[in-house]
VOBA-1610 file (N, C-alpha, C; in pm, whole numbers, padded with zeros to 5 digits, always signed):
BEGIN
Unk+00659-00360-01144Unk+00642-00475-01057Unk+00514-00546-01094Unk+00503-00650-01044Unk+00410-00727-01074Unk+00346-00885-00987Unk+00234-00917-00973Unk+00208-01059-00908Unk+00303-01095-00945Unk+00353-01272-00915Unk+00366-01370-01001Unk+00242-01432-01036Unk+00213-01478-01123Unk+00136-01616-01142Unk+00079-01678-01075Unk-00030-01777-01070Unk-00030-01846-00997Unk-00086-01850-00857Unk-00144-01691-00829Unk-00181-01650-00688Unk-00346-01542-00758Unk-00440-01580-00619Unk-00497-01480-00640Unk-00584-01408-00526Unk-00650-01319-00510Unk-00682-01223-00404Unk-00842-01255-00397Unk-00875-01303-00274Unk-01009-01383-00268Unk-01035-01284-00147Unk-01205-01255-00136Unk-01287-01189-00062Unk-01331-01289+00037Unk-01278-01357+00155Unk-01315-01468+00249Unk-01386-01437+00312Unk-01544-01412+00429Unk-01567-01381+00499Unk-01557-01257+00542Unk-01530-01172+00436Unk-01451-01062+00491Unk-01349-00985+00513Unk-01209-01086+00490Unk-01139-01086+00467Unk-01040-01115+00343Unk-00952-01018+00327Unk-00900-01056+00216Unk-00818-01137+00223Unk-00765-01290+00113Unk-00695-01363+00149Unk-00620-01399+00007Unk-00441-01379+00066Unk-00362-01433-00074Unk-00371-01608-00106Unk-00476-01641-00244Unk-00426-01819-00238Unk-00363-01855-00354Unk-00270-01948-00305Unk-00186-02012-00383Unk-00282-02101-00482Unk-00211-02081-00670Unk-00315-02188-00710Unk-00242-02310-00751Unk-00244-02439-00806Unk-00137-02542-00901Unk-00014-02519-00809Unk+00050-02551-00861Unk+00232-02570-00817Unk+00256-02463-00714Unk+00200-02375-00753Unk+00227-02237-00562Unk+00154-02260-00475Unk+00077-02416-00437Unk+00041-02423-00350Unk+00180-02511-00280Unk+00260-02597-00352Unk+00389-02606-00313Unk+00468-02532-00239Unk+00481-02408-00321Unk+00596-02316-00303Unk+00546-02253-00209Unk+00414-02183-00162Unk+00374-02086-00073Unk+00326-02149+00041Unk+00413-02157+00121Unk+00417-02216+00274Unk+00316-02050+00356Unk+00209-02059+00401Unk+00170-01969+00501Unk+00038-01897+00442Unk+00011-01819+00485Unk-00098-01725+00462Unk-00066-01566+00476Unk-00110-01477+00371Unk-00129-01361+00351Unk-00289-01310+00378Unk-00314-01247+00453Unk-00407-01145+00449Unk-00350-01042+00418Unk-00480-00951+00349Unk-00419-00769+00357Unk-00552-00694+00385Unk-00555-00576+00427Unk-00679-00460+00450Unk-00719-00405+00338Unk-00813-00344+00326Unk-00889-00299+00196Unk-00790-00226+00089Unk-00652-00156+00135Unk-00556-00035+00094Unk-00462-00115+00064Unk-00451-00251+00087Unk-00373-00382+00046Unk-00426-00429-00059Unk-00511-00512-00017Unk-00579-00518-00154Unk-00626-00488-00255Unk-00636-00376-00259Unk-00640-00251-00361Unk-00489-00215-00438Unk-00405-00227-00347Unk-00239-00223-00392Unk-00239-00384-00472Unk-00236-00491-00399Unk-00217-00614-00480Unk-00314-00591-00641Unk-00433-00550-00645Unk-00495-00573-00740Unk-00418-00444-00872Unk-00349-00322-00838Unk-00279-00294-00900Unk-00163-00368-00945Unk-00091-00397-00865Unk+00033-00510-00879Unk+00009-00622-01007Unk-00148-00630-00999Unk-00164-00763-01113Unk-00153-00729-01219Unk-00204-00580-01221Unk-00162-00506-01363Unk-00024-00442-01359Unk+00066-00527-01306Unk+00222-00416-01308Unk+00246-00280-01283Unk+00176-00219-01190Unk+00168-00106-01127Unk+00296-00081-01045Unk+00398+00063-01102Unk+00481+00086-00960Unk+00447+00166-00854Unk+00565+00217-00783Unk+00539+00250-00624Unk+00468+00382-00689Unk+00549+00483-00742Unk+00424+00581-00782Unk+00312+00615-00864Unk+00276+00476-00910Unk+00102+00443-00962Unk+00061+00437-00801Unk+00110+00367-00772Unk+00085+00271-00624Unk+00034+00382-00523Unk+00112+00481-00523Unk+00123+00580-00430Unk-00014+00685-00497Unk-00023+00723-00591Unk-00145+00807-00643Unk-00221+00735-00657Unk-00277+00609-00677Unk-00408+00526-00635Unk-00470+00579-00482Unk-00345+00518-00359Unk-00380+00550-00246Unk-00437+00693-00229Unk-00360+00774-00269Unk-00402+00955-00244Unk-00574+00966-00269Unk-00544+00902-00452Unk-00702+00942-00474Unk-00832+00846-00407Unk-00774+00749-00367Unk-00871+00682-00274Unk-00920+00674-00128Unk-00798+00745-00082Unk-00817+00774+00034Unk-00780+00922+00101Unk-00811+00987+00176Unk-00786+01083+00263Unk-00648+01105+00332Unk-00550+01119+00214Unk-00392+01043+00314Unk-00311+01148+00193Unk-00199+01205+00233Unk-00092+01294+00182Unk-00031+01220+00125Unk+00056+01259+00056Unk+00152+01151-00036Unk+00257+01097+00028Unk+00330+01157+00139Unk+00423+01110+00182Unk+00370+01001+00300Unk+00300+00974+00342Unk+00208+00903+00414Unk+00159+00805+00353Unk+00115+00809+00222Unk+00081+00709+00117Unk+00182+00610+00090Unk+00290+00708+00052Unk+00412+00626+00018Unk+00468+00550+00089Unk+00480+00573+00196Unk+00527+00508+00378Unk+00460+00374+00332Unk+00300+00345+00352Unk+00223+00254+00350Unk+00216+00174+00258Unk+00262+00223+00068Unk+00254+00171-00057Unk+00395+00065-00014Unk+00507+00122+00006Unk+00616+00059+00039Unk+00658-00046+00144Unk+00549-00049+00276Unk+00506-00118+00353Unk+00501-00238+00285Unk+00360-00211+00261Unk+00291-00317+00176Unk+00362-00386+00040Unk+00419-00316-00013Unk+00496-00371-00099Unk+00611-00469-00054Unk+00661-00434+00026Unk+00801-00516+00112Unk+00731-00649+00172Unk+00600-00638+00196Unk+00534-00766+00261Unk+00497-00849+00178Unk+00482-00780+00045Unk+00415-00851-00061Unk+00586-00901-00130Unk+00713-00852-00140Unk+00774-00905-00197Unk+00860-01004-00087Unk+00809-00991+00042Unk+00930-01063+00140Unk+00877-01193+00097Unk+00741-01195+00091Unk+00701-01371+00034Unk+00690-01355-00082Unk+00814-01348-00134Unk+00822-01407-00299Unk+00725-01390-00357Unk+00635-01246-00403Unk+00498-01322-00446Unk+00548-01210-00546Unk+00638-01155-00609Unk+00651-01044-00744Unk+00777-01109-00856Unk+00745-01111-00942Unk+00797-01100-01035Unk+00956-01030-01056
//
């Protein structure tokens, strides 16, 4: 899996924020935020990372079992692909 194009993961205030750049500011009607374990997942995603890269990133970064990881990698993934934003 992978971004598409065209998008990138900005540190706002604090928050992390998905922005549309050129022509996906067209296409991307709304706003994405994500939490630090989001954004850390998207920034894999840019390098084509799957669910179980995805899932052993989380483990080794955080304090969380794998099946618990995975719950959350897949979460996040489904939010990240419900708005069209993968490849």
């Amino acid at each position: 899996m992978k971004i598409k194009s065209g998008f990138m993961l900005r540190d706002i205030a604090g928050s992390w924020i998905v922005v549309p750049l050129g022509q996906r500011v067209v296409e991307f009607n709304g706003l994405m935020t994500l939490n630090e374990s989001g954004a850390l997942i998207w920034r894999k995603l840019e390098g084509g990372a799957e669910i179980d890269d995805l899932v052993q990133v989380i483990c080794s970064e955080y304090d969380v079992d794998e099946a618990t990881a995975r719950i959350d990698v897949e979460e996040i993934v489904e939010s990240i692909r419900s708005q069209n934003l993968l490849e």
